[in-house]
Structure formats: C-alpha cells, structure tokens
N, C-alpha and C positions, 0 to 999 in steps of 0.2 A: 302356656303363656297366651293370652289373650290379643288376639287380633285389633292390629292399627287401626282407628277410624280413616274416614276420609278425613276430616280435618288435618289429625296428625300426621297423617302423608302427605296433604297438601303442604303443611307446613314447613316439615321434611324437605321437602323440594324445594320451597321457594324461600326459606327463610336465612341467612348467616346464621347459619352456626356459632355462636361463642358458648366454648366450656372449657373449663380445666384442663389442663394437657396432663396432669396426674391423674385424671381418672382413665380408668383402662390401660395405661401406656404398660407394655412391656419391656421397655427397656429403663426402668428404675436403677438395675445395678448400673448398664454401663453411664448410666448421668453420672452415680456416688463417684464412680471410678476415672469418668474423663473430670471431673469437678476437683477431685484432689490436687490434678496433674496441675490446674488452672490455681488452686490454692496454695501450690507448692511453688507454682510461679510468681505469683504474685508476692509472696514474701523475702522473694528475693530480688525482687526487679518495681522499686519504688521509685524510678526517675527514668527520664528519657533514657538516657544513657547506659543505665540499668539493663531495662528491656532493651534497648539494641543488643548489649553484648549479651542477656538470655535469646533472644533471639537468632542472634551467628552462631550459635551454638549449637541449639536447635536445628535452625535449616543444613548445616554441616554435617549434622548427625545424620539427616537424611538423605545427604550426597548432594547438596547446592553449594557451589563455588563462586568464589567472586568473579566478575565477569573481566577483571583484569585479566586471567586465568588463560582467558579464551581465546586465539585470532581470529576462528569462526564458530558460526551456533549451526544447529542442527535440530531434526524434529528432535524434542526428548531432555534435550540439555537442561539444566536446572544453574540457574543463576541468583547472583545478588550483589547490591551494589551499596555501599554503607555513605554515608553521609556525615561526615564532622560526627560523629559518633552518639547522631543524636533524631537521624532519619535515617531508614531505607526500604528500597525497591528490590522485590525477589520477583521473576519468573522461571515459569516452567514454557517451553517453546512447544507451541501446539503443531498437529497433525496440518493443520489447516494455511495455508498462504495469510502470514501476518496484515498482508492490502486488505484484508476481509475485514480487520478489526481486532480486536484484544477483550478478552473479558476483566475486569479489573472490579477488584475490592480491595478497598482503602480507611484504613483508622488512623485514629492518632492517639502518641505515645504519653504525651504531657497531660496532666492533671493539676488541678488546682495547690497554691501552695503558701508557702515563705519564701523569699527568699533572702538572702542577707544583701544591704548594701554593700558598696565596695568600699566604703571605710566606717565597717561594722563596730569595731569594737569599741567600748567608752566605760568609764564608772562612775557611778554615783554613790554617796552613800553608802561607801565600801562596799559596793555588789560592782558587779561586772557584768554585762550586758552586750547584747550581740543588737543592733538595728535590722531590721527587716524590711523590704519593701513586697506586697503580695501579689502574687502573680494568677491573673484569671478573676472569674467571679467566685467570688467569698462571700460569707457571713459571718464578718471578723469576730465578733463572739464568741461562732464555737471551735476559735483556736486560741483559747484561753485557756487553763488550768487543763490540758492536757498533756501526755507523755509525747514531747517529741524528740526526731531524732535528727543527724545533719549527714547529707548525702551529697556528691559532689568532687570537685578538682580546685585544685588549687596548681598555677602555672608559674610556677619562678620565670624569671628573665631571660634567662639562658633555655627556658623552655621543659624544663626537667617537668612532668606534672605527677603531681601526687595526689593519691586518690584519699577520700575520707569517706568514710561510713563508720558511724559510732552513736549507737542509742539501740542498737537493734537487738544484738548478744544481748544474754541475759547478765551478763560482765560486765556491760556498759555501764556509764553512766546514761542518764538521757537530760532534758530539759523541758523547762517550761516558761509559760507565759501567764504571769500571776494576773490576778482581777481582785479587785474591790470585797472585801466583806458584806453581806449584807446589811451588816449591825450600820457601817459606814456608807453607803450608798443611795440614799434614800435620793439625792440629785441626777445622780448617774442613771437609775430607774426610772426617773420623769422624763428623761430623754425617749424618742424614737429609737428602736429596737436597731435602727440601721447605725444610729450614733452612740450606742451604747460604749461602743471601743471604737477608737478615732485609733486611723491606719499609722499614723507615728509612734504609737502605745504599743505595736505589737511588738516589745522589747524584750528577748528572750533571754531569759535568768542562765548564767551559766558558770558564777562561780564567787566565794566572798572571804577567802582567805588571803591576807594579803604578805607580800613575799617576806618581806622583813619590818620592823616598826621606824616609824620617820619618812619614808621616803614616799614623796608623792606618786597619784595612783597604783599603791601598793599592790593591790588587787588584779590590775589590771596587769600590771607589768608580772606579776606571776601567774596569768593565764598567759602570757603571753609566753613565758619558760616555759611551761608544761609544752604548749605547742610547738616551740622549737624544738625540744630536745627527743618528742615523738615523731613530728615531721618535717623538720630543719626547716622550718617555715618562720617570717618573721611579719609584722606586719602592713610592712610595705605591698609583701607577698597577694596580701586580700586584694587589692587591686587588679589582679589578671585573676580572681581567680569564678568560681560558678559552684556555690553552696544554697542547697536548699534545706528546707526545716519540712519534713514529713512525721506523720503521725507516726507514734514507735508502737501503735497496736498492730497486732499480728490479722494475717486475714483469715477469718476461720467459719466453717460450719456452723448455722447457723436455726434455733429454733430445736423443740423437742424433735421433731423429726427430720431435721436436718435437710429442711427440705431448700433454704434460703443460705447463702453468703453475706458475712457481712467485712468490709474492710476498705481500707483508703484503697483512691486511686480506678474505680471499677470503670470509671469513665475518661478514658477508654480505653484501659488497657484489658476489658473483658474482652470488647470485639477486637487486639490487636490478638488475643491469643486464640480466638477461634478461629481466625484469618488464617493465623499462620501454622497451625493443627491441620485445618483442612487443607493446606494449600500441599505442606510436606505429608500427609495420609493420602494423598491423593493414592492410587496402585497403578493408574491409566494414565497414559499423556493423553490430555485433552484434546478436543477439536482443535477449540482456539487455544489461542495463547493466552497463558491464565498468570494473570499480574498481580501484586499485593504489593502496596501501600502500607509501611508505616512513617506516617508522619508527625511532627513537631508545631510546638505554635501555637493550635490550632485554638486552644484554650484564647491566646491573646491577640484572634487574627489573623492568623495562619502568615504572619508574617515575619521577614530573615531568610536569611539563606538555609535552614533547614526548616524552612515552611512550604507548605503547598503551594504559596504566590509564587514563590522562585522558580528559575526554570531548570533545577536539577534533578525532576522526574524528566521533562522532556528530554534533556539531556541524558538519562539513562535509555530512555525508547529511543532516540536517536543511534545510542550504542547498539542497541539490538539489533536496528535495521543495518545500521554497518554491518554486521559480525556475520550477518545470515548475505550481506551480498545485495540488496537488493534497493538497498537508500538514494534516492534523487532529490530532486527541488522539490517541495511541496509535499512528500511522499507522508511526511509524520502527521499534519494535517489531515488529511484523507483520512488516515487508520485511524482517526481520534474521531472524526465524523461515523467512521465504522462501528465503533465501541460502542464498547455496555459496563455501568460498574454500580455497585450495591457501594453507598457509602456507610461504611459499616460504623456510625455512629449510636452512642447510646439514647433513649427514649426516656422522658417523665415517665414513670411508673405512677397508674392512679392508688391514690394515699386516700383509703376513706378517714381516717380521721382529719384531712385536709381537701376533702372531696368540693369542697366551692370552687375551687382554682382550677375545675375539669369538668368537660361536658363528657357526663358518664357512657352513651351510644359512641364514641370516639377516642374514648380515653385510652390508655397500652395499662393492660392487667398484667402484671406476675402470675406466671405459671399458664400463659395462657399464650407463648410462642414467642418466637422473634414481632418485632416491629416493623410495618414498611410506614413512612413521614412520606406522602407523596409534596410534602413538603413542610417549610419550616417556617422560618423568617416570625415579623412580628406582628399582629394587630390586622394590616390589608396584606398579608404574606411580602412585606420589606424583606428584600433582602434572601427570597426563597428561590432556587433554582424549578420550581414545578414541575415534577417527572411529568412525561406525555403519558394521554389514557394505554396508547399503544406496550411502550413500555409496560406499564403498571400489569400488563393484561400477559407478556410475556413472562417478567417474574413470577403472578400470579401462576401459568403455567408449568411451570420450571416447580416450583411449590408443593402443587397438589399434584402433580404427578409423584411425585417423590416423597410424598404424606410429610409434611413437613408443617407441623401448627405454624401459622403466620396471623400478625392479626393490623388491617390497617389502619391507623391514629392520628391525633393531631397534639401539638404540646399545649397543652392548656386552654382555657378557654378563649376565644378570640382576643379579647379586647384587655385580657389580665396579662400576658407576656409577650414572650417568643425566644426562639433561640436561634442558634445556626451553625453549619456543619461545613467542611469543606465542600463537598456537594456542586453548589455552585463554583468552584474553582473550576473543576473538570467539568461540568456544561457548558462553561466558559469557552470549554476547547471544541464544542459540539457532539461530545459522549453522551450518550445517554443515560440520568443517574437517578438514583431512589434512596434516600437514608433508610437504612437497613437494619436495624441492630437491638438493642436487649435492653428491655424495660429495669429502671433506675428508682429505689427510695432513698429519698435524705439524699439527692444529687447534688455533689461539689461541696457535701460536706466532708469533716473529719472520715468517716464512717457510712458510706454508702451502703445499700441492701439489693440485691439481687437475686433472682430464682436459678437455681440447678437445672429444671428441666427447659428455661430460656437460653441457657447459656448452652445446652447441647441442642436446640434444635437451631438455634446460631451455627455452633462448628455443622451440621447436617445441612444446614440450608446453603452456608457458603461453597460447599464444596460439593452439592447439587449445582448450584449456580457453576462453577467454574468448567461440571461436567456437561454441562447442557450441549 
C-alpha cells in the first residue's frame, strides 16, 4: 500500500470528515436486526396513544413502574408517569445527587394527519362521508386516493370509551379520499399546487349502500347501524370522541438492499423509539439521572395539556424530587439550570432530486449519522432556541468518544423555510438543548424515508448521551 502524501495527512487532520456510515461499519447485522424491532413497532403504534400504550409495555418489560408505585426513589429505581394517555415521562435515578442536574432526551409522539370533525358524518349523492379537519403541516394532496385507516376513542357519556382501529388487518375494510380525473381537471391543475385540494375536500369515502329504499339519508343512516351494532356507538357519540384517518400502508424495509425504511409516521416516532430502546438497554445506572420525554402537540405547537407548554413534565420532576427526599422552594429550577437534553427531533434529509431547497456543505445526508440542529427556527433563526458553543463541544465529545457518526445541519436553505422543535420549551427552563435526531425524506408526508444505519446510531448516540 502506498504511502500518504503530506497533503493527504494534512488533510486528514484538518479537514470534517463526511462519509458514508455504510462503508466500513461492522455492525450491518445488528442495524437489519435493531430496525425490525423499530418496524415492528411502528406498525403497530400509528397515534399518540398507540405508542404510549407500545411504550408501557416496553419500559414494563424492562422493570419500570409507574411512579404512583413508589413513596420513595432510590439510586437505580426506574420510573414512569403516563399522561391522558397521550404523553409520557420515564426515568431511571442516577448515581449522582439529582441538584447536579438531569440528563434528558425528549421526542414527540404525534404526526401528521386527518382528523375527523366532531359532527363527521353526512351524505351526498347516496355516498356517505366522514369530514375531516388536518392536523399539522400537510400537503393535502398527497392524502388523496390513498389507503387509509381510522384510529382512535370514542367516549360515550357515562364515560365507557371504546377503542377503534380498522383499515390495518388485512380483513378490514379501509378508505379513501377520491380526487378529480385527469380527463376532468384541467381547472383544478391551473391552480397552485398548495390549492390543488382545499382542506374542506378532504371528505373520506366510506360507504354507499343504503339501509332500505324511501327513507331519507338511507346511506347514512345504515353506516350508522353497522356502527352501532359493532360498537353501540350512536352519533351523538362523535362528539366526545378523538378519531384520526392514518395511512393504512404498512411500514417496511426498504430499497434492493434494504438499506432504507419507508413508512407513515417516522417523525417522530423514530426518535421516540430509539429514546426509549436506549433508555430500557441501558445495563448501568447512570451518573445522572437519565429522563425521556415522549411528547404530544408538538406537530401543532406543542400546545394542551399533553404538550410540552404544559406544566406536567415539571410536575413529574417535581415528583421525583419529592420521592427521593430532597425537594424545597426553588429546588426544580436550579436542576433545570443543571441539565442537558438532546431534543431528539427529526432532520430534512438532503433530497438531490430537490437539492435547491438545501445548502449542500450543511445539509443532513442519510446514511451518514444522527443529526445535531445547533438550531432551527426560520429565515434570521425565529423562533430557535441556539445551543451554546459549549454545549455543542460537549455533545460533540460525548460522540467521538463513543464513535458514534454524527453530522451537524441546518433545515434548509436560509431564506426558503424553517421549522421547530420542542427545544426551546426546555431552554426556556435554562437546560441546555441541541435538536438531535435522524435525517427525514418526503417529511410529513403519507410515506416518509429513512436510513437503518441513522436510526441505529440514533439509539447508540442516546444512550452514549445518557451514559456520559
């Protein structure tokens, strides 16, 4: 083998590295094999409330109990606190004196969607029809002519709730949201891409037989039997209740080499599953006390009481300090000043076939590591929490000690968008925070894409982090 020039060691030394995280890696199998565990979740846990109860599951397996459980903590204890069944807080209680600070990584559970109105259903034109109102950023278009499915509770008055999931089994029926022929659309096409489908349109087809002849809304009033007599639901019932319309694709391996994921939903419940993988693989109680965040909202705000604006994370760190003994006035503030937390949110993935919308030296590559956003926000950084250099230079170390591909980005080109993450909620509290998390194609659409070997040095970098 031929001897390095000086150049090329100059180079070597002084230059960022970016390459592939597939070339060289040795650990190919356990990506295929942590990525299943991650695909196997994800097809079953398509709404908040979904992945909560995959997730009590989960941390239970590995011996975490609700923290009602408890009247004291101790170093070692593993905890969790659930939220309206639609957030929650897990820790493990570290070695270290909680006054020092908390290591904390935090995702959120919600995704882009449908949702139904609360007085959905109607007929037209002997079809029968469900109203929608969409929740997050969408590109209503491309939830049109595909398979979806309806996920959700419905809450009678007396409180009884009955769950729904139907479109998923291969038994199901599913539905859809019809569009325009092209033969007929030649109007609808001169419009801007953003008004091609006006958000009242997204009317989802779901039934056109009607109960008996003569009686008016025949259709209607015989979806409305079938539902009754499957879930003594009537439709008054839609009123209390929280139905969404999710893509009824399955999430699967993706590409000749399977090197890629493709499937609803990946934002962000990829970084809720490496969170909470690393958190219950941990083998060692940590220094600190190592916290996880899954949260709600965040798509539309992060606001409600199962959002990060609310105060029912402090209210569970609160609990903690109670339970260990040690909580006074001021005491939660201080430890929030202590802290450190990876917002483990998802990244733009650069899209060369959409490569304008991204300054390439900046951009987050697939396959090429976790993401650090030393910030977000839009245009002059609106709205960005700005990790401090200091920070950035810790994670950094935390990283390459631990050979962990990481690569740092910005979302798009300056003056084309922006976005934002919970992040600033918790800088808000004086933590210190970094969006963290796993490069994104086709983000917040039907069908999201993501890398296998991003998604495992995600679970390795969090639970680096947690052990630091």
């Amino acid at each position: 083998m031929a001897e390095k020039t000086e150049v090329e060691m100059l180079k070597e030394k002084l230059f960022n590295k970016k390459e592939n995280g597939w070339i060289n890696t040795k650990q190919k199998e356990n990506i295929f094999v942590y990525s299943k565990g991650y695909i196997d979740f994800m097809n079953k846990s398509k709404t908040e409330r979904e992945i909560i109860k995959s997730s009590k599951e989960i941390a239970e397996s590995k011996g975490f109990k609700d923290i009602k459980e408890f009247n004291t903590l101790k170093t070692g204890d593993k905890v969790y606190f659930i939220n309206r069944e639609k957030s929650m807080y897990l820790a493990v209680i570290g070695k270290n004196s909680i006054e020092d600070g908390v290591n904390i990584i935090g995702a959120h559970a919600d995704s882009p969607r449908l949702d139904l109105k609360p007085n959905p259903l109607y007929e037209d034109s002997e079809f029968a029809y469900f109203k929608t109102h969409y929740y997050g950023g969408i590109k209503k278009y491309q939830w049109t002519t595909i398979p979806l499915s309806i996920h959700g509770v419905v809450v009678k008055k007396d409180g009884e709730k009955v769950e729904i999931n139907i479109g998923e089994n291969e038994e199901d029926p599913i539905f859809t949201i019809t569009d325009l022929l092209p033969h007929l659309a030649q109007d609808q096409m001169e419009k801007k891409l953003k008004n091609g489908i006006d958000g009242e349109d997204l009317n989802l087809l779901i039934g056109s037989i009607p109960y008996s002849e003569g009686v008016p809304e025949a259709v209607k009033l015989n979806i409305l039997d079938i539902l009754n007599k499957k879930y003594g639901i009537t439709e008054v019932d839609f009123l209390s209740s929280e139905l969404e319309l999710v893509p009824a694709m399955k999430c699967r391996s993706m590409g000749f080499d399977e090197s890629l994921i493709a499937g609803y939903g990946q934002d962000d419940k990829i970084c809720v599953y490496a969170e909470l993988t690393a958190l219950v693989d941990m083998q060692e109680v940590p220094n600190r006390t190592a916290v996880c965040i899954i949260s709600d909202k965040e798509e539309i705000g992060s606001m409600g009481n199962t959002g990060m604006e609310s105060h029912m994370f402090d209210t569970f760190m609160a609990e903690i300090l109670n339970k260990l003994g040690v909580n006074r006035p001021n005491l939660l503030d201080q430890v929030f000043s202590k802290s450190k937390m990876l917002s483990a949110d998802v990244d733009a993935g650069f899209d060369p076939i959409y490569a304008n919308v991204s300054e390439r030296n900046n951009a987050g590559y697939l396959g090429r590591g976790i993401s650090l956003n030393k910030y977000t926000g839009a245009r002059g950084k609106s709205g960005a929490s700005d990790a401090n250099a200091e920070f950035v230079a810790e994670v950094r170390n935390v990283f390459e000690k631990n050979d962990i591909k990481y690569q740092i980005t910005e979302l798009g080109k300056v003056d084309v968008g922006g976005g934002g993450t919970i992040a600033y909620i918790l800088a808000n509290k004086g933590i210190d925070v970094i969006d963290c998390g796993v490069p994104v194609l086709s983000m917040h659409s039907p069908y999201e894409v993501t890398s296998k070997f991003d998604l495992y040095e995600a679970y390795k970098g969090y639970k680096a982090f947690w052990n630091a």
